[in-house]
N, C-alpha and C positions, 0 to 999 in steps of 0.2 A: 346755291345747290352744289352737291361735291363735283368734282370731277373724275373722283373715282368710279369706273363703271360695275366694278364688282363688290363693292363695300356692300349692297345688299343682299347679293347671290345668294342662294340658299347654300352652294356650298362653304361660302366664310362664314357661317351662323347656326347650321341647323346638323347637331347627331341625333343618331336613334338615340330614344330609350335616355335623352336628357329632359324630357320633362316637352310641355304642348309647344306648339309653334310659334303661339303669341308670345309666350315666355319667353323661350329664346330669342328670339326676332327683337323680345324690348331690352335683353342680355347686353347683345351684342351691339343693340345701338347708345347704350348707358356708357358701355366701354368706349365706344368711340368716340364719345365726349366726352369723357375722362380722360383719354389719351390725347385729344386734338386731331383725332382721324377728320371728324367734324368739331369745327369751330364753331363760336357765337353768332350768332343771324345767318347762318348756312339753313337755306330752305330746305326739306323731306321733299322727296318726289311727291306728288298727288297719290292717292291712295291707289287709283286705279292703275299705275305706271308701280309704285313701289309694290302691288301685289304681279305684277308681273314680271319682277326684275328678281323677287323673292320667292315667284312659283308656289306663292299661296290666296285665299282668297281675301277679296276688301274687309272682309268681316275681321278675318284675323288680324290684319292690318290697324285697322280700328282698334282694336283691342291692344295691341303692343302700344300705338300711341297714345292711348288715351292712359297708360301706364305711365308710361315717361312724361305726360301732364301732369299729370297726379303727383309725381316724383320733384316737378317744378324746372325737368332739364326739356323741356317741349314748349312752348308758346305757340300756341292754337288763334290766329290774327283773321276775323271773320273778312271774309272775301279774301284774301292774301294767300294764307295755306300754314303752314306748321314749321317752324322755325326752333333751331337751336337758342336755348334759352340765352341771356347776359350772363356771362360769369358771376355768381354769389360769392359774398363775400366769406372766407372760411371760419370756422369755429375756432377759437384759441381757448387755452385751458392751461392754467398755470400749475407746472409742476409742482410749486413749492407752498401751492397753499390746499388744506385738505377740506374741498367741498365737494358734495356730491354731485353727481350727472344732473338731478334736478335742480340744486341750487343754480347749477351753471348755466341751464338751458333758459330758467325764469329769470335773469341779471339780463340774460340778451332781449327777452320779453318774448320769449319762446315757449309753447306750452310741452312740457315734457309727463312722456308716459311709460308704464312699466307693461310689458306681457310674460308671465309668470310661465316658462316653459318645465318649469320641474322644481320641484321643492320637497322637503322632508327632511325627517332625523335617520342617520346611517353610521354604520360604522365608519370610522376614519379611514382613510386611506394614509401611505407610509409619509407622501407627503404633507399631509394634513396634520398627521401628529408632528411632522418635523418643526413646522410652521407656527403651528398654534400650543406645542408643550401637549400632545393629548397621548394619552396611554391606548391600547388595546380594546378596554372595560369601556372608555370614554364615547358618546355621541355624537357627531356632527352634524349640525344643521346647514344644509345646501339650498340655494334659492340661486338659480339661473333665472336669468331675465335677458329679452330682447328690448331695449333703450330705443325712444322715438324721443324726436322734437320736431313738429307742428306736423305729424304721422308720417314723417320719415325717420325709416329704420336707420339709425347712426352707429347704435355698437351692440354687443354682445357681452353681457358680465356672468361670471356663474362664481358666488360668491361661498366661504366655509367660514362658520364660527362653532364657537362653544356650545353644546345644548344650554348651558344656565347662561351663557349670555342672550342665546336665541333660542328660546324653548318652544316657541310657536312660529314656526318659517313663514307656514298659511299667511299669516295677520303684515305682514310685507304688503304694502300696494304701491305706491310709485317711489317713494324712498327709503329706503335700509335705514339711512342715516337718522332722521327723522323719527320713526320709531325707536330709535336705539338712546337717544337723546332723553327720549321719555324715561327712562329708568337710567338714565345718566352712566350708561355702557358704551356710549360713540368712542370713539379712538381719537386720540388727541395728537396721536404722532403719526406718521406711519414711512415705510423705506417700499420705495416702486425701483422695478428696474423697465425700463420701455426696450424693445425689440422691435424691428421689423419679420411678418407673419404673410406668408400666402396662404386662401385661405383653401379650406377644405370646402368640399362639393354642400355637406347641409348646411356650412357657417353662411358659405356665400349665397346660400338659397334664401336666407330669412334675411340677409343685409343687402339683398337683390341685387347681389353683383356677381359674376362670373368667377366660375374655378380661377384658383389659383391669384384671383386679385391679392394686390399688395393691402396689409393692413397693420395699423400699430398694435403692438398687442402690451400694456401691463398688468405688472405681474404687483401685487400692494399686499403687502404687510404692517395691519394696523395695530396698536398698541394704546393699553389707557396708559392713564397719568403714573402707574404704578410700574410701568412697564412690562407689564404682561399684553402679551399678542393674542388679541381677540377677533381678529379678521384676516382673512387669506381670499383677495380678489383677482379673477384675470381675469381681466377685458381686452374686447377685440373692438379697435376704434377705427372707423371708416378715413383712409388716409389720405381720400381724394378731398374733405369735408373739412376736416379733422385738425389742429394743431394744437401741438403742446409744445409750450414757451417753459422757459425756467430764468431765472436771474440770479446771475453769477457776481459775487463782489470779493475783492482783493481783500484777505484778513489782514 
């Protein structure tokens, strides 16, 4: 159990007008096993002692925990009590080879999903024609998505292509790639550049992690064999989770 006696206080966890208690309450404690506030096999107080150290009730309590179960960072040990999970092993994902989120998550034997947060044909925006060659006159197809593997939230992509390469955004379900293959439009090249991102208040809300978490973000410019650019993705990749390797060789 921590030795810290204020790590659950309501005042290190809980603003107005951030969203319910339980929320916050499973926020704050995800961060602190992210950070190492709490470590691996570090027991939770008993429900009835952590709702009194956080000045809320068992119910909500219950419900923050049964969150961070869910999430896989809780181990719930019948007669024992609730413990910080094992460390998991992290995701790696190789810069130099161009597969999709799902291709990557099913090689690890991981079931990967798409939630379609906004999609359509719109006009470009300045960056979109710079990226993809589009005029004024020209369409853009947008298809954001929240990315899971085994129903945890991992990253955030909101992708732009051509209307004729992507003239039905709708018909997207868990892979881009994959449908694009089918009319033999996938990208066969593409130029990423990766950054470190803190995120914004609704990114970190659907990757159920706190304002301002650190997260990778690329930025992919794909290209077919002819070399025309027919995809412009940015993804925001969970960085506690998350690694991208690349292999570098002396020419």
């Amino acid at each position: 159990m921590t030795d810290d006696p204020d790590i659950f206080a309501a005042a290190s966890w809980f603003r107005e007008g951030r969203g319910p208690r339980y929320r916050q309450l499973y926020r704050h404690i995800a961060a602190a096993i992210r950070t190492g506030a709490l470590m691996p096999e570090d027991q939770l107080p008993p429900e009835r002692e952590l709702g009194e150290r956080a000045g809320i009730s068992r119910v909500t309590v219950r419900k923050a925990v049964a969150q961070l179960v869910e999430e896989g960072l809780i181990d719930q040990r019948q007669g024992a009590g609730s413990f910080v999970a094992s460390a998991a092993p992290r995701l790696k994902q190789s810069l130099s080879s161009l597969v999709s989120f799902t291709e990557t998550m099913n090689a690890r034997g991981m079931t990967a999903t798409a939630q379609v947060l906004a999609c359509g044909l719109f006009a470009p925006t300045p960056d979109e024609m710079m990226a993809l060659g589009l005029s004024n006159a020209d369409k853009v197809a947008r298809i954001n998505r929240l990315r899971r593997a085994n129903d945890t939230p991992i990253a955030l992509e909101y992708s732009s292509l051509p209307r004729d390469i992507l003239p039905r955004p709708e018909l997207v379900e868990t892979s881009l790639y994959a449908l694009l293959r089918k009319t033999g439009d996938a990208p066969r090249r593409a130029v990423q550049r990766v950054t470190a991102l803190s995120l914004a208040p609704a990114d970190a809300e659907m990757l159920n992690l706190p304002e301002g978490a650190a997260v990778l973000q690329i930025v992919r410019t794909g290209y077919l064999t002819s070399g025309r650019p027919i995809e412009l993705t940015r993804g925001l990749y969970r960085s506690d989770i998350y690694d991208f390797a690349s292999e570098l060789r002396l020419d």
